[in-house]
N, C-alpha and C positions, 0 to 999 in steps of 0.2 A: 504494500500500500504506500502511493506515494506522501510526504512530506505535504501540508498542508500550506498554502501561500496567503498574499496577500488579495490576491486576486478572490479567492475562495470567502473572505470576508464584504464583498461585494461593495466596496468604497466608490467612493468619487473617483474617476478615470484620474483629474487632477493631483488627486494625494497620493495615485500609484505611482504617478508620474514622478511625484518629489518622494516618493520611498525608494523609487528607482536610480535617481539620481542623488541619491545619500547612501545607496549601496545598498537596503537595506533586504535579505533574502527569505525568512522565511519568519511570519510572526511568533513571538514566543507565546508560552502557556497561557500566564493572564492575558496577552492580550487577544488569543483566541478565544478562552471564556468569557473576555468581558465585555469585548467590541458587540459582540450579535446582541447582548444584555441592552445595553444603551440604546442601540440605535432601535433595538424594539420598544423603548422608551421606560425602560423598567427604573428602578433607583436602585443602587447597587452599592455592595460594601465590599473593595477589593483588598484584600493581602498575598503578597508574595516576596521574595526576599529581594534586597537591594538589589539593583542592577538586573533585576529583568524586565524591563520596559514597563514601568506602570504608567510614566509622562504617559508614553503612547496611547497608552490601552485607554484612556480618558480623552487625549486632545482629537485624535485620527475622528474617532466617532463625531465627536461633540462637531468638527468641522464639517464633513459628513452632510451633518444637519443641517448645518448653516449653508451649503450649499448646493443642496437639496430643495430649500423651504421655500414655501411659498409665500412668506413676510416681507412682500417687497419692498412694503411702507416702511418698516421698520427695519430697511439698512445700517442707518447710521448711528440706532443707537445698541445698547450694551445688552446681547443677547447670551451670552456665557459667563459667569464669573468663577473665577478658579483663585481661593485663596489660600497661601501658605504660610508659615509660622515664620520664616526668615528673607528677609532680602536677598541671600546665595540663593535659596530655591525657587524664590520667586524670578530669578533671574534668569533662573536652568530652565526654571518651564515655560518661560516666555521666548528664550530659544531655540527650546522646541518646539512651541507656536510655530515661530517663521521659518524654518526650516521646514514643517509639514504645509503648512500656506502658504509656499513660492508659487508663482504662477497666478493666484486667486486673486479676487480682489476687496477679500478680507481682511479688514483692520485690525489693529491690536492695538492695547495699551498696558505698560508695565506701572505698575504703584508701590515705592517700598520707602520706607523712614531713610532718614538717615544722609538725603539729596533733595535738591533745590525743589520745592511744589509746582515751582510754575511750566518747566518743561512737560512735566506731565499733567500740569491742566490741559494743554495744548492738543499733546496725544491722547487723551480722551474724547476731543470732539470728532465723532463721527466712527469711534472703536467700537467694534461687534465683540469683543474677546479682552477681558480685562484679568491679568491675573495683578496679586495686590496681599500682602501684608494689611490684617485686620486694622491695626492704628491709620495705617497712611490713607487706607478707604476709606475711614469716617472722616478722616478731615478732606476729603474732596467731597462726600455727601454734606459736610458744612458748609462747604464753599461752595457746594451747588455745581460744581464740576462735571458731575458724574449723578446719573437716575436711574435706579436699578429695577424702574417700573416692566420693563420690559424682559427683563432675566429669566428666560425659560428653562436654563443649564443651571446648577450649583454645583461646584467641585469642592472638597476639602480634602486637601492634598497631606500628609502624614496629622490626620486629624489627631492622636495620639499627644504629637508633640504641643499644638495648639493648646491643648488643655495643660500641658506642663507647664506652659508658659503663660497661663493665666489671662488667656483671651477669650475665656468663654460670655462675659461681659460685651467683651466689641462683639460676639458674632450672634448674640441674643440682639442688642441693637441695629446690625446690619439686617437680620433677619427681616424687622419693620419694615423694610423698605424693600425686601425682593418678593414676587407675587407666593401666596402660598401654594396656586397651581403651577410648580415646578417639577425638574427632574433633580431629582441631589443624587450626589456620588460621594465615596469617602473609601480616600484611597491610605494605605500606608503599610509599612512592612511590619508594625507589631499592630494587633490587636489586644486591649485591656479592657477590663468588666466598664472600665467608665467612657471607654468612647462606643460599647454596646448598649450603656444606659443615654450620652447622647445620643443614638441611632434612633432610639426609642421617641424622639421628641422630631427628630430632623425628617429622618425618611418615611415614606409611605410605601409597606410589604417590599421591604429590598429584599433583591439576590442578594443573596452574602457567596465571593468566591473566594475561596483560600488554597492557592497553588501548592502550596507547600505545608507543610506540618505549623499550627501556630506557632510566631517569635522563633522560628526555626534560624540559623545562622545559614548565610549562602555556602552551600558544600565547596566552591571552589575556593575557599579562606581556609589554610592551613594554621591552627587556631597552637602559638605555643605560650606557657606561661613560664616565666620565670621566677624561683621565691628568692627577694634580694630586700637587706635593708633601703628603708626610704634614704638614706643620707648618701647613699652609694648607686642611686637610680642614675642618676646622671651620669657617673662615670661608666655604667654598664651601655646604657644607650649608643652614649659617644665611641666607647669601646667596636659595639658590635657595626657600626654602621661603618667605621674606619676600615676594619677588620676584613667586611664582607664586600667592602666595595661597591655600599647601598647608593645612589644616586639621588632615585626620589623619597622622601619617606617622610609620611604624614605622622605628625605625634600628637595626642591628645591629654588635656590636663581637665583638672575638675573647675579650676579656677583662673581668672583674666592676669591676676597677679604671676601666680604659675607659670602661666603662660610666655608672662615678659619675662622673668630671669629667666626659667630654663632656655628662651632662646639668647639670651643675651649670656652664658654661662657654655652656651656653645658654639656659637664665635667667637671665644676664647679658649674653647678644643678645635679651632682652626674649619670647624663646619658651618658657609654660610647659611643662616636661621634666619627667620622673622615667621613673628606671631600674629594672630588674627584670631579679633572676639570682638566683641559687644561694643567696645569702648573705644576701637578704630573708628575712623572716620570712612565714611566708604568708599573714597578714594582711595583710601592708604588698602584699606583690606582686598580693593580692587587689585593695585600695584602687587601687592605681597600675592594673591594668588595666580596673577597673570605672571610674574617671577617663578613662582614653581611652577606652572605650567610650563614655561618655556625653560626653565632646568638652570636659570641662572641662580636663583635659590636653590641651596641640597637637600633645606630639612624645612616643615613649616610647620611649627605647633600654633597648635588650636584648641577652642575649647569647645564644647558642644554644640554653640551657634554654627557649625562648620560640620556638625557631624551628616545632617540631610544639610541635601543641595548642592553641597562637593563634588563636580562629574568629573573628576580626572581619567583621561582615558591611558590604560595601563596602567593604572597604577598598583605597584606592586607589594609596597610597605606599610602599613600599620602601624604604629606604637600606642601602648596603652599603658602611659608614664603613671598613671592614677586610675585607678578602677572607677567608674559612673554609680553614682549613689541612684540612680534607675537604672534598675538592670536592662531593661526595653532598651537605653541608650547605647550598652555594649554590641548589640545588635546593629544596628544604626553607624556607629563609629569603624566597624572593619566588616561596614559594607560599602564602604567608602572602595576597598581592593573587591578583587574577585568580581567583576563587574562583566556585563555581557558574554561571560564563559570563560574571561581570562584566569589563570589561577595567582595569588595572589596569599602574603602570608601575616597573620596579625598577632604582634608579639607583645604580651600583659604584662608588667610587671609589681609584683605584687608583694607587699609587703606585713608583717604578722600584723597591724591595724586593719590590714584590709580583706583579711579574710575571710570576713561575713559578707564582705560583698557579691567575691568571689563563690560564696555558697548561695547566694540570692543572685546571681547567674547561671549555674546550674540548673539550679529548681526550674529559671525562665525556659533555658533548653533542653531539660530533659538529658542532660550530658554532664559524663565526668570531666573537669578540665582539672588534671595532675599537675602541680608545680613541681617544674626539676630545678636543676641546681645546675650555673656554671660557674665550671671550674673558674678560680680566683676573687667571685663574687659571691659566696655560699655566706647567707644570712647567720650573724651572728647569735647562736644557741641560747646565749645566757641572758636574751632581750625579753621583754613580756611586753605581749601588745595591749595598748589602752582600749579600755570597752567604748566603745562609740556606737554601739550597737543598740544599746536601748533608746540614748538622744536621736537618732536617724530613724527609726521603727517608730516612733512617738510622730518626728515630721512628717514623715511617709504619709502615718494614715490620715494624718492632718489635710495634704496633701488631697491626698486623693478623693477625703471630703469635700477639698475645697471646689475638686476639678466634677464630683457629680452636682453641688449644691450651689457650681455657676459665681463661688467668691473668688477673689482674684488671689492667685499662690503668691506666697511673703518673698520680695526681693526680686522682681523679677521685671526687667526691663519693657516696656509695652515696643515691640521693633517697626 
């Protein structure tokens, strides 16, 4: 039996054409299950692991429609909206907007914090496709920019993360103003009990598709952990990356501060670093990851604002300098490697504080993940790790109260 194509999904002749010319050969899983879901107009809850086409499996269709439809009156205004929890992602899937709508003569519009409002009042007049970070959309709905009377599409793209970030507030608001006969979509690689209790409020009888095992990790990430004191993570890092003659290699920390020494601590291990989080301006995080991109940066630490949305292609290297106090996050951060079938390797390093973490990843996958020991670096015996275990399981559920009962989570940047 032959391999199933694009053709077989029965698309706009035009978005073969730009599949064709992006090289692209044969659709993957989710977006075989989920492409016929949508365009039969169903509401749908997709999960599958990073890097297998989920952008797609949402924009293909949703254009589809729009080129399809018989709304001829309503050209110019905002017929799709697709929001995402960071400015990176928002950026990736507006990429893939226009890369799949070359040819058409479908508009788009990007909306994210963090850059000038008035270029993108601009690009909203006359935009069919808006994708947009929750904060920066209310304020063009204040500014009258943007009218979402006509939104027959909802997307929420790693909806998961949105509630970690305590924008269930903006998107009860936004909600006001998009019609309640829509189609909504909620897309991301972990599914949790509280974006199933959102589902409950947002969608009307969705398909739920889950390509792979829940919170499952992508098989082609070679997953190793190392157990090393925290005061000696740096030099192991620096160590392995000299050693093996790593090139690219993304590192992730729990915190923005983290973030800046440990790369400024390794520019003084001779490896050019620059970091990127929250507190960048988005230029600068533009610069830093368009620099690893192009290889003139070697190493770029990052903090979880970077873990969705990061499309680096080949990318091969992982670090996981600090374990994610959301395990759902570990998933998400070295799915960053192993992306459209590449294989790719993610290396934890772990220290006796952080062992409960390490066990509250597990539980998430279903998997033993073993700490070994390298040589020269083997954790000192006679340490005792501090309990942070009870203060973290106290936020947690706090936490997760907050993300079903729609209060906004403690510290947390609105992006």
């Amino acid at each position: 039996m032959s391999a199933a194509t694009f053709n077989d999904l029965h698309l706009d002749p035009l978005l073969l054409k730009a599949l064709e010319l992006n090289e692209y050969q044969t659709p993957t899983a989710i977006q075989l299950q989920t492409i016929p879901l949508i365009l039969a107009g169903h509401d749908v809850m997709g999960s599958a692991q990073t890097g297998t086409g989920k952008t797609a499996a949402f924009v293909l269709p949703l254009l589809h429609k729009l080129l399809t439809s018989d709304k001829k009156d309503e050209q110019g205004t905002a017929r799709v909206l697709i929001l995402t929890p960071t400015r990176e992602l928002a950026q990736q899937v507006f990429a893939s907007f226009e890369k799949y709508a070359q040819g058409s003569d479908i508009k788009g519009a990007l909306a994210y914090g963090g850059a000038s409002i008035g270029p993108q009042v601009k690009a909203m007049k006359g935009a069919q496709v808006v994708v947009a970070t929750p904060g920066r959309l209310l304020d063009h709905i204040i500014k009258g920019s943007i009218k979402l009377s006509s939104v027959d599409s909802l997307v929420f793209d790693e909806a998961d993360r949105m509630l970690d970030m305590g924008f269930i507030d903006e998107i009860k608001r936004i909600l006001r103003h998009v019609p309640s006969d829509r189609q909504t979509l909620l897309f991301s690689a972990t599914f949790d009990d509280s974006v199933f209790e959102l589902s409950k409020k947002l969608l009307k009888d969705p398909k739920l598709v889950e390509v792979d095992k829940r919170n499952s990790a992508a098989v082609e990430v070679e997953q190793i952990i190392y157990a090393v004191d925290e005061d000696r993570k740096r030099e192991l890092v620096s160590h392995m990356i000299g050693m093996k003659n790593w090139r690219q290699v993304l590192i992730f920390t729990r915190t923005k501060q983290m973030a800046d020494k440990l790369a400024k601590e390794m520019c003084k291990d001779g490896l050019k670093t620059e970091s990127i989080h929250g507190d960048k301006s988005q230029g600068a995080r533009d610069r830093a990851l368009q620099n690893f991109k192009e290889g003139t940066t070697r190493v770029l630490v990052a903090t979880d604002v970077a873990a969705r949305g990061l499309d680096i292609v080949s990318l091969k290297y992982v670090i996981n300098f600090e374990l994610p106090y959301i395990a759902e996050d570990y998933v998400h951060r070295i799915g960053r490697t192993g992306r459209a079938g590449e294989q790719g390797l993610a290396m934890s390093l772990v220290s006796l504080d952080e062992q409960w973490l390490l066990e509250e990843i597990e539980v998430l996958l279903d998997t033993r993940l073993t700490p070994q020991w390298l040589a020269g670096y083997e954790p000192d015996p006679n340490k005792k790790p501090k309990d942070n275990r009870k203060n973290n399981n106290k936020s947690r559920k706090e936490r997760d109260k907050k993300r079903i009962t729609g209060q906004r989570a403690p510290n947390r940047r609105r992006k």
